[in-house]
N, C-alpha and C positions, 0 to 999 in steps of 0.2 A: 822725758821721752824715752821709751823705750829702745833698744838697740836696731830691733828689725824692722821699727818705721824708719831711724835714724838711716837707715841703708838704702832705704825704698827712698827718701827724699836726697840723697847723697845722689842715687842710680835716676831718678828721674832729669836732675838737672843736668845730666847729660843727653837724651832726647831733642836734639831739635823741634822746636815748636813748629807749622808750615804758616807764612804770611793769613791766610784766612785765619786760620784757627784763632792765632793773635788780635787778630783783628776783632774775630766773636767775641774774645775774652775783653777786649779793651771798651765793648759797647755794651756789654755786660756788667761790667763793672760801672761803667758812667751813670746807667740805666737805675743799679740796687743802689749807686750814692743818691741819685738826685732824686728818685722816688720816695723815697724813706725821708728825703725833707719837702717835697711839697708832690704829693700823690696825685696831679693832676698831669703831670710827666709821663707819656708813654714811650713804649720802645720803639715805635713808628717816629717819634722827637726826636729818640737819638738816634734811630737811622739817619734822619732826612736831618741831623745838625752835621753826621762825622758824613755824609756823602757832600756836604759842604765843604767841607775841611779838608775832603780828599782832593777837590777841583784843582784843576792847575790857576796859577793866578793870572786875572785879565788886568788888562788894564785899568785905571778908576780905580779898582777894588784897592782896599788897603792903603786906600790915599794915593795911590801911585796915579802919576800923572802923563 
């Protein structure tokens, strides 16, 4: 790796990322894993799995009684 990418990825991880963005990045990433093993997976899936995953938990769920 060259020096002046070296400095560019040094200077980026100091950037705070903002919650959204992280969040694009996180269902982006789940979206290129799980497609690339079974391409019947779309990104409307992984919305509507991590708007799941975002809920607060009720009762029932999770086994909770």
């Amino acid at each position: 790796m060259n020096e002046a990418l070296k400095a560019l990825i040094d200077r980026s991880r100091q950037v705070p990322m903002p919650a959204e963005e992280r969040e694009a990045q996180r269902r982006s990433f789940a979206y290129g894993n799980t497609h690339f093993e079974n391409p019947h997976i779309t990104r409307e899936m992984v919305d509507e799995a991590a708007a799941r995953l975002n809920e607060p938990s009720r009762p029932g769920q999770d086994g909770e009684r």
